[in-house]
C-alpha positions as a Markdown table, in Angstrom:
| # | Residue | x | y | z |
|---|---|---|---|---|
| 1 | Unk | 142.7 | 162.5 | -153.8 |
| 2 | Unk | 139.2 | 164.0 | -154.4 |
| 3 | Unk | 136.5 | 165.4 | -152.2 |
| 4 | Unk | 133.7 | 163.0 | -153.1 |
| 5 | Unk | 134.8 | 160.4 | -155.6 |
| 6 | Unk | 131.8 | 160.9 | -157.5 |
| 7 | Unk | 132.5 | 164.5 | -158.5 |
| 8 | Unk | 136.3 | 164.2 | -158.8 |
| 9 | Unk | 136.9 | 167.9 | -157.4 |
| 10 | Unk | 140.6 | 167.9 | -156.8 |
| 11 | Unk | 142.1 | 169.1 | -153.2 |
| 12 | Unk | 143.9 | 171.5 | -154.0 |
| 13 | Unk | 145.4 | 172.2 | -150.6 |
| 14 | Unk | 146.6 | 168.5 | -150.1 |
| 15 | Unk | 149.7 | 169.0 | -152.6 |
| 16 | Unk | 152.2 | 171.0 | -154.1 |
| 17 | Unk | 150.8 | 172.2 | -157.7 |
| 18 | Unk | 152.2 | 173.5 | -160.9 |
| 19 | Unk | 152.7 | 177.5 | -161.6 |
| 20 | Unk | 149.6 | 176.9 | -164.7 |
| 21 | Unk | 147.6 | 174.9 | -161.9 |
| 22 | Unk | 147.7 | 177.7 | -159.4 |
| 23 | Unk | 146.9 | 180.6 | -162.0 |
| 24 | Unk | 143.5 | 178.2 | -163.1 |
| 25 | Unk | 142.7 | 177.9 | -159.0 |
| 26 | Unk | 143.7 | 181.3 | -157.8 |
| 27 | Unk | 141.6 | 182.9 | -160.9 |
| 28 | Unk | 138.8 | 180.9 | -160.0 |
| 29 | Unk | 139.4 | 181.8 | -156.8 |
| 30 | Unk | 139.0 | 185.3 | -157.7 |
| 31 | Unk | 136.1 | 185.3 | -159.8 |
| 32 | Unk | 134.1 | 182.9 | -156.7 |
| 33 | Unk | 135.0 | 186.0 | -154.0 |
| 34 | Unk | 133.7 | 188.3 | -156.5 |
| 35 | Unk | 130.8 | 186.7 | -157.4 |
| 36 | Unk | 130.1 | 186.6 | -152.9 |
| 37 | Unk | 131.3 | 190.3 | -153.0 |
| 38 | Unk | 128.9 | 191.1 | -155.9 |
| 39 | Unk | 126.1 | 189.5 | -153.9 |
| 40 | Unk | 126.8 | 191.0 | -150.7 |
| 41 | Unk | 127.0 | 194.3 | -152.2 |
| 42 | Unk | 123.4 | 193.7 | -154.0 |
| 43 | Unk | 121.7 | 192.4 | -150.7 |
| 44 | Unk | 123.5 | 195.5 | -148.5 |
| 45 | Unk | 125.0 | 193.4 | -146.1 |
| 46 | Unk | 128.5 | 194.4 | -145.1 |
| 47 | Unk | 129.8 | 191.6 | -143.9 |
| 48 | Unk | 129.6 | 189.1 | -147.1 |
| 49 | Unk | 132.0 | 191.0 | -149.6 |
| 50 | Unk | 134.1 | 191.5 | -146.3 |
| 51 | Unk | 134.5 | 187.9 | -145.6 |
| 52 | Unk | 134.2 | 186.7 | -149.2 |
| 53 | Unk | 137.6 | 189.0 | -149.7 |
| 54 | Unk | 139.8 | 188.0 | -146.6 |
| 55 | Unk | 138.7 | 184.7 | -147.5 |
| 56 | Unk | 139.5 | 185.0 | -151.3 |
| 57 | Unk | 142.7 | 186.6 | -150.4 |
| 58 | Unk | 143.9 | 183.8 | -147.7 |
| 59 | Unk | 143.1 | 180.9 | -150.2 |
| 60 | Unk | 145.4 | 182.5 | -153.0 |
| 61 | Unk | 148.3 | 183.4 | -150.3 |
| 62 | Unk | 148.2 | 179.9 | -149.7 |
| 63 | Unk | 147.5 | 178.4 | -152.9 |
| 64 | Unk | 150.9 | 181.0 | -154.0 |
| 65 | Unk | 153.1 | 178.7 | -151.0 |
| 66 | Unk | 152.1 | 175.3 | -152.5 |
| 67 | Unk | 153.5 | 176.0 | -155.8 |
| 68 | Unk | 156.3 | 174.1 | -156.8 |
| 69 | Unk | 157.7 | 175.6 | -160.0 |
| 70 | Unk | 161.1 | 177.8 | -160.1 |
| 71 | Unk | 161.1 | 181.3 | -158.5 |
| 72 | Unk | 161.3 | 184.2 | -160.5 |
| 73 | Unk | 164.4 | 186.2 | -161.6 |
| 74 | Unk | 165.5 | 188.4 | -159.6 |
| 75 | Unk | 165.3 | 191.0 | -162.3 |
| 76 | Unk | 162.3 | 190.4 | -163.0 |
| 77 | Unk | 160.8 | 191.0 | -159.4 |
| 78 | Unk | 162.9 | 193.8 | -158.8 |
| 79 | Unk | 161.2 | 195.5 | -161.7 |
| 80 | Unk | 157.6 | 194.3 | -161.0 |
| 81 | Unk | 158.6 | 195.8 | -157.2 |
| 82 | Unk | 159.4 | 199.4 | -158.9 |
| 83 | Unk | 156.5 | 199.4 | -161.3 |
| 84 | Unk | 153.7 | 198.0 | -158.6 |
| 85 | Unk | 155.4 | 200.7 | -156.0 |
| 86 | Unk | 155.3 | 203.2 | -158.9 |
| 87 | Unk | 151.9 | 203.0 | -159.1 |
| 88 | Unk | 150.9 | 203.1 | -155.9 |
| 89 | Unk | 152.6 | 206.1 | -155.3 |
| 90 | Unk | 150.6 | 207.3 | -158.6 |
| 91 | Unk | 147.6 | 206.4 | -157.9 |
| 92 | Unk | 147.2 | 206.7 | -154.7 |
| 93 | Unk | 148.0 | 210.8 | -154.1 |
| 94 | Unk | 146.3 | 211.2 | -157.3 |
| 95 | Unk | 143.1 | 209.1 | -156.0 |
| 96 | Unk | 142.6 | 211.0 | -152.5 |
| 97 | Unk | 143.4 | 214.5 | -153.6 |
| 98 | Unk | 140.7 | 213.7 | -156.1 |
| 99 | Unk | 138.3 | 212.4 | -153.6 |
| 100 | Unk | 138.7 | 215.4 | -151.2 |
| 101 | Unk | 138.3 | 217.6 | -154.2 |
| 102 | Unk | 134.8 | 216.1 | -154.4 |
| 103 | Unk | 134.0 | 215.7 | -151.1 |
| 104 | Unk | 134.6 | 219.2 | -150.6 |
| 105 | Unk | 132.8 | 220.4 | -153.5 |
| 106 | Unk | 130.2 | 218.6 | -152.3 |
| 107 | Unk | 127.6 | 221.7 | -152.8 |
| 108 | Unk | 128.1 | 222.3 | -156.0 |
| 109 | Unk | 128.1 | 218.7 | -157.0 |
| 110 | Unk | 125.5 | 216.1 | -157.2 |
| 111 | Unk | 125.7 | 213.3 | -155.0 |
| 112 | Unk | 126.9 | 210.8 | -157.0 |
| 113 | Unk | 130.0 | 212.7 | -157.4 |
| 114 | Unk | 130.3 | 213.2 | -153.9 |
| 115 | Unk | 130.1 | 209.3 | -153.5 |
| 116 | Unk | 132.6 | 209.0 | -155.9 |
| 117 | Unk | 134.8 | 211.2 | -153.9 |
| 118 | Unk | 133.9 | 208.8 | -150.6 |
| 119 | Unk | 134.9 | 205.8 | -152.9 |
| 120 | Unk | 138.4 | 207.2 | -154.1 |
| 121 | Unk | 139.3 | 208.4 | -150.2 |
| 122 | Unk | 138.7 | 204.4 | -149.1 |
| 123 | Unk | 140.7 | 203.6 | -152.2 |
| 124 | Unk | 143.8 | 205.5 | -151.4 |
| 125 | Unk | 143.0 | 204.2 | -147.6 |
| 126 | Unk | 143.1 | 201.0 | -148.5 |
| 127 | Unk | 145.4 | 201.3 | -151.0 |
| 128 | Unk | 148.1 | 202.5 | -148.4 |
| 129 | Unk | 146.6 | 199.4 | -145.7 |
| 130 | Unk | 147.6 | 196.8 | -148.2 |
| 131 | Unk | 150.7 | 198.8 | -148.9 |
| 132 | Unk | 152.1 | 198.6 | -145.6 |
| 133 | Unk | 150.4 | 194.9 | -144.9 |
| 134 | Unk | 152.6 | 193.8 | -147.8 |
| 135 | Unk | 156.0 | 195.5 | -146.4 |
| 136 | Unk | 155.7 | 194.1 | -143.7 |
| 137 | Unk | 154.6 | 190.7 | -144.8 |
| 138 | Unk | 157.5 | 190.6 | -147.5 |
């Protein structure tokens, strides 16, 4: 089945797909929100890389319940579990101690560093959204 017969793009969403289909789709998938999000960014417009990410995100979590390959050992996702939750609780401390640092330095520093410090704050913010979007979720 194919959007316009002439162009043969596939529907993805139609049918259950292999594990090496879904990593092709879902990178492209990727690489087309950040493209948006790179775009949105350069006009200043808020919204775009907002929408092109929720978006981005939604078709992947869906693309990830069509496919119809095997699960995963349960080893193996306990240890990806430990090492993602590892990292979070890594980087994110790390990331908004660092961000305060700068934001409180802020008179001694120029302001691109103080920017930086804004950036890694709605890192470890976000960071900790996703976090507990995920724990739920799962």
């Amino acid at each position: 089945m194919y959007i316009l017969e002439n162009i043969k793009i596939p529907v993805v969403w139609m049918k259950y797909m292999q594990a090496s289909d879904f990593s092709k789709y879902a990178t492209l998938t990727v690489v087309g929100a950040g493209a948006v999000t790179g775009v949105g960014l350069a006009t200043g417009s808020p919204v775009i890389p907002l929408l092109a990410v929720i978006v981005g995100m939604a078709l992947v979590i869906y693309m990830k319940t069509r496919v119809d390959d095997a699960r995963e050992d349960e080893i193996i996702y306990k240890t990806s579990m430990r090492a993602a939750k590892t990292t979070l609780w890594i980087f994110g401390p790390a990331s908004a101690v660092l961000g305060v640092s700068l934001i409180s330095l802020r008179k001694w520093l120029s302001p691109g560093l103080v920017t930086a410090g804004y950036f890694l704050c709605f890192v470890a913010v976000t960071l900790l959204v996703t976090y507990y979007a995920t724990y739920v979720y799962y």
